[in-house]
Structures are given as structure tokens and as C-alpha cells.
Biopython code that builds the backbone (N, CA, C, O; Angstrom):
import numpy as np
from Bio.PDB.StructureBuilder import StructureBuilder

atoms = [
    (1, "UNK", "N", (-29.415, -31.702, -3.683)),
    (1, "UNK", "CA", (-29.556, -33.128, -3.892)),
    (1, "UNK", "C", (-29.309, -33.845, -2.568)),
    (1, "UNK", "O", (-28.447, -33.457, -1.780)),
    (2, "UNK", "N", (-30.127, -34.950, -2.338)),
    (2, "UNK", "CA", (-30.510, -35.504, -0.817)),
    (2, "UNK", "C", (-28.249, -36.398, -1.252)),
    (2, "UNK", "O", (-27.456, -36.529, -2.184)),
    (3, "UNK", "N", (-28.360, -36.648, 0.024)),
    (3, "UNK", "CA", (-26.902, -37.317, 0.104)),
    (3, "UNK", "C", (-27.569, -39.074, 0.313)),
    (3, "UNK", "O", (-28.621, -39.498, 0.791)),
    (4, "UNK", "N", (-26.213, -39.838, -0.385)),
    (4, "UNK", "CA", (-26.809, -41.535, -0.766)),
    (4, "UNK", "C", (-27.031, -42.192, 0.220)),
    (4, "UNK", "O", (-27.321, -43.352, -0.072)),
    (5, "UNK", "N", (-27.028, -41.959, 1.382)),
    (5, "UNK", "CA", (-26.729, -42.975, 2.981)),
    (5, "UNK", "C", (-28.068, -42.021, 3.675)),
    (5, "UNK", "O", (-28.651, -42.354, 4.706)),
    (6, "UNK", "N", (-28.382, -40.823, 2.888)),
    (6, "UNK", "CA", (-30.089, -40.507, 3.634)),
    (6, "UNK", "C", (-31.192, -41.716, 3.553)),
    (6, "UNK", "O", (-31.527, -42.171, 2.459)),
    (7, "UNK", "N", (-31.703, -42.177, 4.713)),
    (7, "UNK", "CA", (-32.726, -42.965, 4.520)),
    (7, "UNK", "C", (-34.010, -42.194, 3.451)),
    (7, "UNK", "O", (-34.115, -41.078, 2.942)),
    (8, "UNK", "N", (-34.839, -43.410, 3.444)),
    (8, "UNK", "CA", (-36.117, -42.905, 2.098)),
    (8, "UNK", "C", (-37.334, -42.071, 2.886)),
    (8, "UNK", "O", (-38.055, -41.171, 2.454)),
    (9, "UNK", "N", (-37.286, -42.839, 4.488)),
    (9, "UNK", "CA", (-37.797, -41.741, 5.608)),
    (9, "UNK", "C", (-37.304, -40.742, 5.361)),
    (9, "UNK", "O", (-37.898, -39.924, 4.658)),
    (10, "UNK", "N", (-36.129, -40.514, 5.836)),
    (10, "UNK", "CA", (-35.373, -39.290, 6.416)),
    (10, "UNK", "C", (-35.771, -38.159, 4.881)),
    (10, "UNK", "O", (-36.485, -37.157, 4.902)),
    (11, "UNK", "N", (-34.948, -38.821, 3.531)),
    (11, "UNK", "CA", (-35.384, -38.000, 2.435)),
    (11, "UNK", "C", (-37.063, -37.460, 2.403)),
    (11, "UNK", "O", (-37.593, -36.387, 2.691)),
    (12, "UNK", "N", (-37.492, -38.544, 1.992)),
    (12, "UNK", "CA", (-38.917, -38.127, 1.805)),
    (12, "UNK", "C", (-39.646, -36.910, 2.747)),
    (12, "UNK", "O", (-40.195, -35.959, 2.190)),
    (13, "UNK", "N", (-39.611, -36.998, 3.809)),
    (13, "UNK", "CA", (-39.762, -36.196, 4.872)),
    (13, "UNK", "C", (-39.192, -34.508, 4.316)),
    (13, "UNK", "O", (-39.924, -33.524, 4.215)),
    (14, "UNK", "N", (-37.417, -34.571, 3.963)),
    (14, "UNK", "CA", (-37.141, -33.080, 3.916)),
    (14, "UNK", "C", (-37.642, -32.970, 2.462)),
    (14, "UNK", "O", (-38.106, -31.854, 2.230)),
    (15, "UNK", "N", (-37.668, -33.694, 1.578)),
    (15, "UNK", "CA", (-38.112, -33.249, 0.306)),
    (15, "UNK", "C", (-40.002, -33.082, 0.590)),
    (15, "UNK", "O", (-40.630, -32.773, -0.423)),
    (16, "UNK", "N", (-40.694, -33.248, 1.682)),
    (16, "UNK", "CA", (-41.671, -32.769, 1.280)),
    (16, "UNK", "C", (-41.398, -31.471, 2.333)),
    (16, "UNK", "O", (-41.516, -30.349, 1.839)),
    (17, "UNK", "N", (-41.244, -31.517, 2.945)),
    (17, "UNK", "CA", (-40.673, -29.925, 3.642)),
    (17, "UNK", "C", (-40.236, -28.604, 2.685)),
    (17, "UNK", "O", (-40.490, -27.409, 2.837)),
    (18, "UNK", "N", (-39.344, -29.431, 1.460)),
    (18, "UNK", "CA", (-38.813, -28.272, 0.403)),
    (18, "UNK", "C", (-39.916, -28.178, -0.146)),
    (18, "UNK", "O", (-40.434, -27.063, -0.078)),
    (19, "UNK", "N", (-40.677, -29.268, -0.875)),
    (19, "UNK", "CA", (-42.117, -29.266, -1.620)),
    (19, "UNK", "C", (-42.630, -27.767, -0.916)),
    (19, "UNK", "O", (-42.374, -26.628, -1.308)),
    (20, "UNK", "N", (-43.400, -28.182, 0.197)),
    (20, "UNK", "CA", (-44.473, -27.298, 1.185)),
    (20, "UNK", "C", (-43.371, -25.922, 0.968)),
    (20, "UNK", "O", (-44.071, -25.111, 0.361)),
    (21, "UNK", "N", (-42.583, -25.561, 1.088)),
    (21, "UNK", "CA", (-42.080, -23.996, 1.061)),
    (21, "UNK", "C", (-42.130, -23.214, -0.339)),
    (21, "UNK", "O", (-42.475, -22.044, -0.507)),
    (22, "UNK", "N", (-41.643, -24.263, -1.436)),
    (22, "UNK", "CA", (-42.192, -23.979, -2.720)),
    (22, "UNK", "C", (-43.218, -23.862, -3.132)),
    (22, "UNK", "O", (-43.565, -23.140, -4.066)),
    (23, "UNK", "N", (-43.973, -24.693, -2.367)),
    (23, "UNK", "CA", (-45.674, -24.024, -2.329)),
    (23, "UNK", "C", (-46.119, -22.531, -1.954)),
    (23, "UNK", "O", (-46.731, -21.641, -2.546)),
    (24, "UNK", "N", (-45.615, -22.653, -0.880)),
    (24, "UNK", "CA", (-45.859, -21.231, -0.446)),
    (24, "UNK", "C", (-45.494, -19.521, -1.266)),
    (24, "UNK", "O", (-45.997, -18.398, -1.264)),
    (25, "UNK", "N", (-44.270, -20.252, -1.920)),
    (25, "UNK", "CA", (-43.946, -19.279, -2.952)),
    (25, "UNK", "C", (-44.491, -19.119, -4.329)),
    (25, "UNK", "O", (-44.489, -18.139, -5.073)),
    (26, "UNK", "N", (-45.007, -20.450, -4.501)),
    (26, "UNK", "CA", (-45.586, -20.539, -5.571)),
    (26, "UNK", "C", (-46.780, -19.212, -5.615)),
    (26, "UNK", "O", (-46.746, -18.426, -6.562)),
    (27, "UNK", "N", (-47.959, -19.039, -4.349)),
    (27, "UNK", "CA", (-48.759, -19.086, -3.446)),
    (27, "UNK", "C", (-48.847, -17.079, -4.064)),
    (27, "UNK", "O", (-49.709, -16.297, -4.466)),
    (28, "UNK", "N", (-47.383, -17.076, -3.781)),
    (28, "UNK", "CA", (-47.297, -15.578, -3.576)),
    (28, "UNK", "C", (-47.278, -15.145, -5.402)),
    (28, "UNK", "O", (-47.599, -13.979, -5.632)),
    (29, "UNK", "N", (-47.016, -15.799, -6.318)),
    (29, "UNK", "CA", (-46.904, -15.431, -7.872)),
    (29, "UNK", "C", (-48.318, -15.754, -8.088)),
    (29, "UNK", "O", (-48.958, -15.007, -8.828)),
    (30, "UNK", "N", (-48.983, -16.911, -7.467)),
    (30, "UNK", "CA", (-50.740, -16.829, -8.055)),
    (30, "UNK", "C", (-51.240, -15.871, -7.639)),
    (30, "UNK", "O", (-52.010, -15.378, -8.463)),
    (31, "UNK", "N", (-51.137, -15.033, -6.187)),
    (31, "UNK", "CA", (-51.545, -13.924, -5.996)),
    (31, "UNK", "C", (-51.521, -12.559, -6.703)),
    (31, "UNK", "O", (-52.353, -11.742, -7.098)),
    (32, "UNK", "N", (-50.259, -12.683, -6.680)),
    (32, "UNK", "CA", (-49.922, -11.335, -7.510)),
    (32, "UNK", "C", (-50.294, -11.631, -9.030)),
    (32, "UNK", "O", (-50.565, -10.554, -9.562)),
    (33, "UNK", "N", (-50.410, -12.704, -9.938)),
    (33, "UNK", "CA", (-51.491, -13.028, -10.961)),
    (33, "UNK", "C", (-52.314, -12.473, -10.498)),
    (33, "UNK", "O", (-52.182, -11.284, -10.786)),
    (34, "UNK", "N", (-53.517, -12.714, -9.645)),
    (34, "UNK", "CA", (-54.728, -12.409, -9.088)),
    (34, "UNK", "C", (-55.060, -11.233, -9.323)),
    (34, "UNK", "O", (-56.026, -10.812, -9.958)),
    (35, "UNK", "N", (-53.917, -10.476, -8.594)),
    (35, "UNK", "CA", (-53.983, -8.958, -8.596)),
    (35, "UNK", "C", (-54.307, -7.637, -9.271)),
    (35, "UNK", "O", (-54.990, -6.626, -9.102)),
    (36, "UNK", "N", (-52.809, -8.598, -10.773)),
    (36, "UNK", "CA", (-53.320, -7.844, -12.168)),
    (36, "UNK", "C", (-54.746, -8.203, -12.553)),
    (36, "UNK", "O", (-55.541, -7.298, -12.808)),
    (37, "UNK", "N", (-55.213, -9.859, -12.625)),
    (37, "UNK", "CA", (-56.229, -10.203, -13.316)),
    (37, "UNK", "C", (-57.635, -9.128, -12.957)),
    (37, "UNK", "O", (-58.550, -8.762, -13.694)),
    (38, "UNK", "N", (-57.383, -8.869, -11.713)),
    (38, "UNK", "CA", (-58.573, -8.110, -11.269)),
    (38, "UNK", "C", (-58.480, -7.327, -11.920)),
    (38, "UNK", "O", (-59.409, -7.531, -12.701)),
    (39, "UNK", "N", (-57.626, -5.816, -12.467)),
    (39, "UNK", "CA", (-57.337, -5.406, -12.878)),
    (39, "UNK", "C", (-57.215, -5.208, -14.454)),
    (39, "UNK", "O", (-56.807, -4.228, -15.077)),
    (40, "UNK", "N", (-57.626, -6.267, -14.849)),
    (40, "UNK", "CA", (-57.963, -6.450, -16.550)),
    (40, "UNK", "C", (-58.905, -7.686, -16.781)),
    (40, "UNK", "O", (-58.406, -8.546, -17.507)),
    (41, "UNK", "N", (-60.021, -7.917, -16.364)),
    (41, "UNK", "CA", (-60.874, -9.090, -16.556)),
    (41, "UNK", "C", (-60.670, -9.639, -17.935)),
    (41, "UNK", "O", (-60.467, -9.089, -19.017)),
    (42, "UNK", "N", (-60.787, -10.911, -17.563)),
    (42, "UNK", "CA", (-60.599, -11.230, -18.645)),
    (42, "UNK", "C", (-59.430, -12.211, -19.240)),
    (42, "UNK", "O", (-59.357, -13.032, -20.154)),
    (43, "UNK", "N", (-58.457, -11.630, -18.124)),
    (43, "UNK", "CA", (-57.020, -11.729, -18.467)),
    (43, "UNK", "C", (-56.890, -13.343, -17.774)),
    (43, "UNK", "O", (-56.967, -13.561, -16.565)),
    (44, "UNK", "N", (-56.697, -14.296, -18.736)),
    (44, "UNK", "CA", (-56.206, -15.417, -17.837)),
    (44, "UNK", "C", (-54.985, -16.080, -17.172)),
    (44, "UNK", "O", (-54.062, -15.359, -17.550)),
    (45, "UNK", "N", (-54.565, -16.845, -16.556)),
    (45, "UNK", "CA", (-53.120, -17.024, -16.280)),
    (45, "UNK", "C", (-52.616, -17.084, -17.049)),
    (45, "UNK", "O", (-53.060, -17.629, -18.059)),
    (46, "UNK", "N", (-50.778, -16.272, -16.943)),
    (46, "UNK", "CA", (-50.020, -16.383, -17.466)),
    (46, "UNK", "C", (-49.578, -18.062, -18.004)),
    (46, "UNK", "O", (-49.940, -18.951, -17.233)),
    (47, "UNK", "N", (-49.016, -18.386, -18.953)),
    (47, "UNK", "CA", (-48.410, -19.090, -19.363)),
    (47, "UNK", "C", (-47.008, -19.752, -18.600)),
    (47, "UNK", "O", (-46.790, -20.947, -18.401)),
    (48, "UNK", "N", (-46.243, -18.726, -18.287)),
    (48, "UNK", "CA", (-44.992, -19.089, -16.793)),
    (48, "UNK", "C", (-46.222, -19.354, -15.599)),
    (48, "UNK", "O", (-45.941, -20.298, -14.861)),
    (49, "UNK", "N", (-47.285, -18.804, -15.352)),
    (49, "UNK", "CA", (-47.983, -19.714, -14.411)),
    (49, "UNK", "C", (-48.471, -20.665, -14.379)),
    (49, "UNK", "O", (-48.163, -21.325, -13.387)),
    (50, "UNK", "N", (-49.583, -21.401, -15.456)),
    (50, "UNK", "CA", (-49.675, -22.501, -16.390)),
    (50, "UNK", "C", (-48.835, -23.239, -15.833)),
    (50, "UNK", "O", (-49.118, -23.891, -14.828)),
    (51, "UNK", "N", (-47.255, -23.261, -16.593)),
    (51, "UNK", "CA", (-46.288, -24.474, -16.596)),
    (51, "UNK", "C", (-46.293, -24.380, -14.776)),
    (51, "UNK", "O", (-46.624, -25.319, -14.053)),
    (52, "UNK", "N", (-45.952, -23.346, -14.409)),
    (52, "UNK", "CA", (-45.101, -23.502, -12.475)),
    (52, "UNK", "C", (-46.059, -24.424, -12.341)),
    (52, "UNK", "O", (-45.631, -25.566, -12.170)),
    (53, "UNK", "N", (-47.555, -24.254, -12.372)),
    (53, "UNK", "CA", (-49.119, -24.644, -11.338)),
    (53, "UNK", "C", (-48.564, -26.681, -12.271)),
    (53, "UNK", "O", (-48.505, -27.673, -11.544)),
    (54, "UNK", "N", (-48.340, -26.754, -13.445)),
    (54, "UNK", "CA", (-48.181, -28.144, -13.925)),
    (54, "UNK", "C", (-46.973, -28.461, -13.457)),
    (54, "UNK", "O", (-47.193, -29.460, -12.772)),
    (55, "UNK", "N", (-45.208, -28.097, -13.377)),
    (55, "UNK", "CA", (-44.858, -28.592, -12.744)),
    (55, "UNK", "C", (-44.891, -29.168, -11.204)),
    (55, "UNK", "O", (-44.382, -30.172, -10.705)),
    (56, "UNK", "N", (-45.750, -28.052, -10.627)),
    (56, "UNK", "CA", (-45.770, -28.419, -8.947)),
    (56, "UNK", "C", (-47.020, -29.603, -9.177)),
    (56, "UNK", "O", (-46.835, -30.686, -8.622)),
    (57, "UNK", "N", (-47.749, -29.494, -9.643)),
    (57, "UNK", "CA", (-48.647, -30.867, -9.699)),
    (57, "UNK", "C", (-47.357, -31.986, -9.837)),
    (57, "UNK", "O", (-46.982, -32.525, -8.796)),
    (58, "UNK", "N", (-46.495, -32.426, -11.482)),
    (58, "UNK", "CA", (-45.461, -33.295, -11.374)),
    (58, "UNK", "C", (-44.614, -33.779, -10.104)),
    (58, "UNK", "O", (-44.377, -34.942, -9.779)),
    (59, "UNK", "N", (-44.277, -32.777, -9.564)),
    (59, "UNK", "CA", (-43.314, -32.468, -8.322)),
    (59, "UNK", "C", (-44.400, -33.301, -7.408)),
    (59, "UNK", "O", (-43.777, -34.228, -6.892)),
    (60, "UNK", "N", (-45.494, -33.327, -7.089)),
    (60, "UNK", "CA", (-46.494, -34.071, -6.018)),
    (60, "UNK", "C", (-46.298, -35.146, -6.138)),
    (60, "UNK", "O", (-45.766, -35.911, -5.334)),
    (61, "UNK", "N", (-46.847, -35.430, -7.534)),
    (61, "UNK", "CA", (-46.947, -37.142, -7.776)),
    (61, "UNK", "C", (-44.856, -37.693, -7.478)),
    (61, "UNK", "O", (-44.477, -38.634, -6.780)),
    (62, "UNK", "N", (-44.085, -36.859, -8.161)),
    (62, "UNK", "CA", (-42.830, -37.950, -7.582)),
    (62, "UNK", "C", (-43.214, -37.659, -6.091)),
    (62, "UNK", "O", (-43.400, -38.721, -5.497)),
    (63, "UNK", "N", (-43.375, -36.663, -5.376)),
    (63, "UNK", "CA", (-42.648, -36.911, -3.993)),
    (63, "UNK", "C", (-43.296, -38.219, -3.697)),
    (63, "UNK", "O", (-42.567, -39.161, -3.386)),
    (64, "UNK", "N", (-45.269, -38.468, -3.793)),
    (64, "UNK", "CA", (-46.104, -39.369, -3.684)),
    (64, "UNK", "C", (-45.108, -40.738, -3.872)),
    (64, "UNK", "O", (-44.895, -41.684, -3.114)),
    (65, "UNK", "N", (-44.783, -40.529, -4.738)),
    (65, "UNK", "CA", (-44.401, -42.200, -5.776)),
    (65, "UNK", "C", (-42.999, -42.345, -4.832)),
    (65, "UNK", "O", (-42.749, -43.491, -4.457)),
    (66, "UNK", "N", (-42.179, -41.400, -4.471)),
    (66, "UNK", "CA", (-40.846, -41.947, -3.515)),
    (66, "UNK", "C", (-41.330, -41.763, -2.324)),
    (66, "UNK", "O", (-40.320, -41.625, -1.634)),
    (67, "UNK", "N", (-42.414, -41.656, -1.514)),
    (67, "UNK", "CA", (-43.027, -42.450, -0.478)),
    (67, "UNK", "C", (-43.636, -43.487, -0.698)),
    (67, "UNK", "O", (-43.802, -44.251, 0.253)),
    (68, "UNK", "N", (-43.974, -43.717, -1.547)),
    (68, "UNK", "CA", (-44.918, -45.393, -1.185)),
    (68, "UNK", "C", (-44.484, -46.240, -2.483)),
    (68, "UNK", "O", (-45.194, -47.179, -2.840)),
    (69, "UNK", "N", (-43.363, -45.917, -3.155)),
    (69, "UNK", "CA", (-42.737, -46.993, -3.886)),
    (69, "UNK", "C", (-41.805, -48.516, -3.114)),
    (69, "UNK", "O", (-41.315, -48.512, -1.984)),
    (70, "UNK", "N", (-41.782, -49.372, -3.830)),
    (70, "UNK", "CA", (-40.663, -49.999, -3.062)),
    (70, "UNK", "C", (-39.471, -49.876, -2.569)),
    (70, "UNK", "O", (-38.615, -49.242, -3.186)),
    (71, "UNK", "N", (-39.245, -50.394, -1.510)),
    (71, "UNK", "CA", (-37.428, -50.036, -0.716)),
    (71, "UNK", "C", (-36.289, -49.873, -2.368)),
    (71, "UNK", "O", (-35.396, -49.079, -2.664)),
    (72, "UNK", "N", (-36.799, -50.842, -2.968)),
    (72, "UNK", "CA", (-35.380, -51.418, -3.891)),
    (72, "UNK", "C", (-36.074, -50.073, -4.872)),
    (72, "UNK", "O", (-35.618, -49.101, -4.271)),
    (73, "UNK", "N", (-36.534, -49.767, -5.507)),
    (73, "UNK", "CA", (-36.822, -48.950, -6.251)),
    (73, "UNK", "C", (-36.943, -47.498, -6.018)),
    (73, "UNK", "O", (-37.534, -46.733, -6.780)),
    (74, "UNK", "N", (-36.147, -47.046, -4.545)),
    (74, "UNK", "CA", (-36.557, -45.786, -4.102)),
    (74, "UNK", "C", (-35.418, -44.601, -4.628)),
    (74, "UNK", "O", (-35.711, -43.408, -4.709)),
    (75, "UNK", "N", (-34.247, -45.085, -4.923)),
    (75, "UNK", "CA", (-33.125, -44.259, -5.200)),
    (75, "UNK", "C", (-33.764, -43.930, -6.950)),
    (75, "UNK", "O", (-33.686, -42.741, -7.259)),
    (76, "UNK", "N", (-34.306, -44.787, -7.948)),
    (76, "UNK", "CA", (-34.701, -44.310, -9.205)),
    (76, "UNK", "C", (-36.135, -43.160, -9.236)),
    (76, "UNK", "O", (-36.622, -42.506, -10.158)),
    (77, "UNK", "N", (-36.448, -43.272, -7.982)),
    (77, "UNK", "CA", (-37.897, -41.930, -7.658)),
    (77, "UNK", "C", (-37.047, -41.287, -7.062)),
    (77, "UNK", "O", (-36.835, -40.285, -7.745)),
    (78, "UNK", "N", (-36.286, -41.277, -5.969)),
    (78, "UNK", "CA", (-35.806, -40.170, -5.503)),
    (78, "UNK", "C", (-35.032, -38.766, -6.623)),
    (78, "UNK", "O", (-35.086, -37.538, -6.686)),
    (79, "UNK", "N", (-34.181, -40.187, -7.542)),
    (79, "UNK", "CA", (-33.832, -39.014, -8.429)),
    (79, "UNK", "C", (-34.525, -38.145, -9.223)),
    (79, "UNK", "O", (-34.431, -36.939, -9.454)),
    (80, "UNK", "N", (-35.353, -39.160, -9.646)),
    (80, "UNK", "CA", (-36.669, -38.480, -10.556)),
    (80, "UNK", "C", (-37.670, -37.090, -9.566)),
    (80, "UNK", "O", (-38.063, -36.035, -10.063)),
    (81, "UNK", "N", (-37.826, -37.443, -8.420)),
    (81, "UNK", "CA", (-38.088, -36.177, -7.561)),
    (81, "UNK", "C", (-37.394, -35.011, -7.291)),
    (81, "UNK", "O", (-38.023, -34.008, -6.953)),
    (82, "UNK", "N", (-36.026, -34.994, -7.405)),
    (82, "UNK", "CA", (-35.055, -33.881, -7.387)),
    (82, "UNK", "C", (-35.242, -33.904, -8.784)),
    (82, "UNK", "O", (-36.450, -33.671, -8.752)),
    (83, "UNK", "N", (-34.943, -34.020, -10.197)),
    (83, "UNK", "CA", (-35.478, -33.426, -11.043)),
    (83, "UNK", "C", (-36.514, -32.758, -11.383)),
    (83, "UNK", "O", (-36.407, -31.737, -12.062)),
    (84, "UNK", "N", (-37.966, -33.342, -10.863)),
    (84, "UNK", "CA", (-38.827, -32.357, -10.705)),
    (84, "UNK", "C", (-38.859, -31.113, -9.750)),
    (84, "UNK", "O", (-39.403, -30.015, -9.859)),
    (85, "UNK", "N", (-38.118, -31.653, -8.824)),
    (85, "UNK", "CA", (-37.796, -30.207, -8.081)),
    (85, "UNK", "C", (-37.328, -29.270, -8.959)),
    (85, "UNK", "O", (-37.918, -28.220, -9.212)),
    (86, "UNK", "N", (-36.154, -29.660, -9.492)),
    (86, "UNK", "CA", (-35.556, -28.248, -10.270)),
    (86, "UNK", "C", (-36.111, -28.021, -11.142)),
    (86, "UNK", "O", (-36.016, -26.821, -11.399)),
    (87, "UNK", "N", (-36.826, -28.657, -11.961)),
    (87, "UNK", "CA", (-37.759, -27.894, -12.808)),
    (87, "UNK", "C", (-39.176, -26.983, -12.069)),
    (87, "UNK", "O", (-39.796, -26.051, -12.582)),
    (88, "UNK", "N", (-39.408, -27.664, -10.645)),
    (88, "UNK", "CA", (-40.339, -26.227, -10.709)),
    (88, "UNK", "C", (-39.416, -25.002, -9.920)),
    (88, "UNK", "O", (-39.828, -23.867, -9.680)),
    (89, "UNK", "N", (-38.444, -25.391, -9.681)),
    (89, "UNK", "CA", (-37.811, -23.992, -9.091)),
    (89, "UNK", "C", (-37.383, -23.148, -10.353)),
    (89, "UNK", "O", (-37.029, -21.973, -10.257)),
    (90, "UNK", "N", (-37.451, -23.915, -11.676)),
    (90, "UNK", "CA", (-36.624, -22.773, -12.638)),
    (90, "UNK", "C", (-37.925, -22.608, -13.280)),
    (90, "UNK", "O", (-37.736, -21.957, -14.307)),
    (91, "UNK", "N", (-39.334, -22.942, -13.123)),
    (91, "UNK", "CA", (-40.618, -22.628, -13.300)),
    (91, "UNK", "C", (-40.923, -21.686, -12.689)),
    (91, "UNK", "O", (-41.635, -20.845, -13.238)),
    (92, "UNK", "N", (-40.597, -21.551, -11.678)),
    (92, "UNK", "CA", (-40.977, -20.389, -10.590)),
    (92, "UNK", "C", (-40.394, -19.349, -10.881)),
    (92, "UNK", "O", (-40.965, -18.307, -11.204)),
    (93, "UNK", "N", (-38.755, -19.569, -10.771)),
    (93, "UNK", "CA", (-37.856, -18.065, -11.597)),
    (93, "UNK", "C", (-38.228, -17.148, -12.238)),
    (93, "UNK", "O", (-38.172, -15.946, -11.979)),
    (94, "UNK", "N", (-39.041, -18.218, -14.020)),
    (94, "UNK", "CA", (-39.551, -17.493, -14.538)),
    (94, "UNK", "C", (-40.981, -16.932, -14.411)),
    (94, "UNK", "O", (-41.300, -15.814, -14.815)),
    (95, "UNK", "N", (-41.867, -17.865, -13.776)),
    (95, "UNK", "CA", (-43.061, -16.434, -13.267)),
    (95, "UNK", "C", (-43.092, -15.830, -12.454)),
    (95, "UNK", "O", (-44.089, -15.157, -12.191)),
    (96, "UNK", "N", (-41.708, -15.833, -11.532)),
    (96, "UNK", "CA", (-41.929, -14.091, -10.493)),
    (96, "UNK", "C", (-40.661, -13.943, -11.014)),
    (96, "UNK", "O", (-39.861, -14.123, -10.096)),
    (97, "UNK", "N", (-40.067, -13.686, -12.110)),
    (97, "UNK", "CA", (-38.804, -12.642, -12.887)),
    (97, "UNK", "C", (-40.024, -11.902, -13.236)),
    (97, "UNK", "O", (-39.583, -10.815, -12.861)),
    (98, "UNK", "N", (-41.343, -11.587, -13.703)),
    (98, "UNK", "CA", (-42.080, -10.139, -13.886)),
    (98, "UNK", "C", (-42.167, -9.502, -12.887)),
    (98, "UNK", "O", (-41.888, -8.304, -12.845)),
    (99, "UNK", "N", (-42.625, -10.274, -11.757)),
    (99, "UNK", "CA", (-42.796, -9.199, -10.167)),
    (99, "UNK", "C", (-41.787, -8.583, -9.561)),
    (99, "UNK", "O", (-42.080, -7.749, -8.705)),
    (100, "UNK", "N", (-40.175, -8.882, -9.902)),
    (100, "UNK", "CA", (-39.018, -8.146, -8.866)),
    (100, "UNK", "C", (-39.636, -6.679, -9.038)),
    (100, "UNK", "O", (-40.397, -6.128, -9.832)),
    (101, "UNK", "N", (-38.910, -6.324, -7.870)),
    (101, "UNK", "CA", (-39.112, -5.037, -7.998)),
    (101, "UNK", "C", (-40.526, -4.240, -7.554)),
    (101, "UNK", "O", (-40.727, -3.119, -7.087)),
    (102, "UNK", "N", (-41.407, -5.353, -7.920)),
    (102, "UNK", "CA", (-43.027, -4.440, -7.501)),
    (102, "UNK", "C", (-43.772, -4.847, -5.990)),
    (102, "UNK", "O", (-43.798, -5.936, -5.418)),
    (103, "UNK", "N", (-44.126, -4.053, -5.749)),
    (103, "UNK", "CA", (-45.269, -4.171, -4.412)),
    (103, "UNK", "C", (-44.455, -3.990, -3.027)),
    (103, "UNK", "O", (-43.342, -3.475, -3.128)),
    (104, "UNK", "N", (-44.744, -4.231, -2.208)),
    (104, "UNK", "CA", (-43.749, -4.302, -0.960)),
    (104, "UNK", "C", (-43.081, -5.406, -1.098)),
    (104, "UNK", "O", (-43.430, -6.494, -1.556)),
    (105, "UNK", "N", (-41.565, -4.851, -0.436)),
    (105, "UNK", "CA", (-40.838, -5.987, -0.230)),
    (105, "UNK", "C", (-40.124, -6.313, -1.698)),
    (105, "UNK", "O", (-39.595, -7.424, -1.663)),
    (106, "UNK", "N", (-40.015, -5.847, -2.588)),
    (106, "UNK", "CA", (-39.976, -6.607, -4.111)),
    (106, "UNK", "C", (-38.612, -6.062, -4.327)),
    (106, "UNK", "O", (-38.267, -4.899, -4.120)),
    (107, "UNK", "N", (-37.801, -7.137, -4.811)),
    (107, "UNK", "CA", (-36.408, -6.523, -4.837)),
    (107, "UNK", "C", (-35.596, -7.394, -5.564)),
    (107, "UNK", "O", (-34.407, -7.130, -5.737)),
]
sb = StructureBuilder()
sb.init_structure("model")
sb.init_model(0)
sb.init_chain("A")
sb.init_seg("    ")
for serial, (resi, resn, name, xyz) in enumerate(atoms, 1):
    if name == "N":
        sb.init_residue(resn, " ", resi, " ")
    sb.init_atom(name, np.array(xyz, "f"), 0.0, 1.0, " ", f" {name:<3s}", serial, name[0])
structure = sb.get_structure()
């Protein structure tokens, strides 16, 4: 959680920094989806992928809305943006809790 004396610059900025890395991880569970799907045509995204791919859409629009909302109204988006954060990080949990363990690196 950003600290209360962070400017809406300063926040906005590292919360899209956290955004963009959660992307990237996101990045690596659509792949490895991919992987199996090849592997069983047919097969469409998981459901834990579904929700992650809809929360990280949610997660866009707040970061969007606590950049270009008003000064006076920025601490009620900011919070609302760290909530969507943690919901796609515990979105994410659950669609790569199937992959530990597999492929390189998996642990």
C-alpha cells in the first residue's frame, strides 16, 4: 500500500510500474495455457485465466482513473487501485498454483 504523503505523480507512476511487472507474469501463465492448449485443441482458457485476464483489465481502468481523476478525488481511486491490485495478484496465485513445479525453472 502506497504511503499518505506519496504524491498522485509519484504513486501513479510506481503503481503502474507494479501494474507492467504483473503483466509480465501474467504473460508467463497465458503462455503456459498456450502450451497445454496446443496440446488438446479445443481446450479453451482456463477459468483462473478468464478471471486473472478480467481482473488485469479492472486493475487498468483504476490505475487510468487515478491518473487523470481530480487532485481532491485521488486518495478514493488510489485506494480503489490497490484493491484491484490485490485482487489480481490473488488471481494470479490461483492460475499459476497448476504450473509450480513444471517446465524449467518451476518451483
Amino acid at each position: 500500500m502506497a504511503s499518505p504523503e506519496m504524491d498522485r505523480e509519484t504513486y501513479c507512476a510506481n503503481l503502474e510500474a507494479r501494474v507492467t511487472a504483473l503483466r509480465h507474469r501474467i504473460e508467463e501463465v497465458e503462455r503456459a495455457e498456450e502450451a497445454e492448449r496446443v496440446n488438446t485443441p479445443g481446450h479453451p482458457p482456463s477459468d483462473a485465466l478468464k478471471d486473472l485476464q478480467a481482473r488485469h483489465d479492472e486493475l487498468s481502468r483504476s490505475l487510468a482513473r487515478c491518473q487523470f481523476i481530480e487532485e481532491d478525488d485521488w486518495v478514493s481511486a488510489r485506494d480503489e487501485a490497490e484493491s484491484a491490485f490485490a485482487r489480481v495478484e490473488n488471481a494470479l496465485e490461483t492460475a499459476t498454483a497448476r504450473y509450480r513445479g513444471r517446465g524449467s525453472g518451476g518451483g
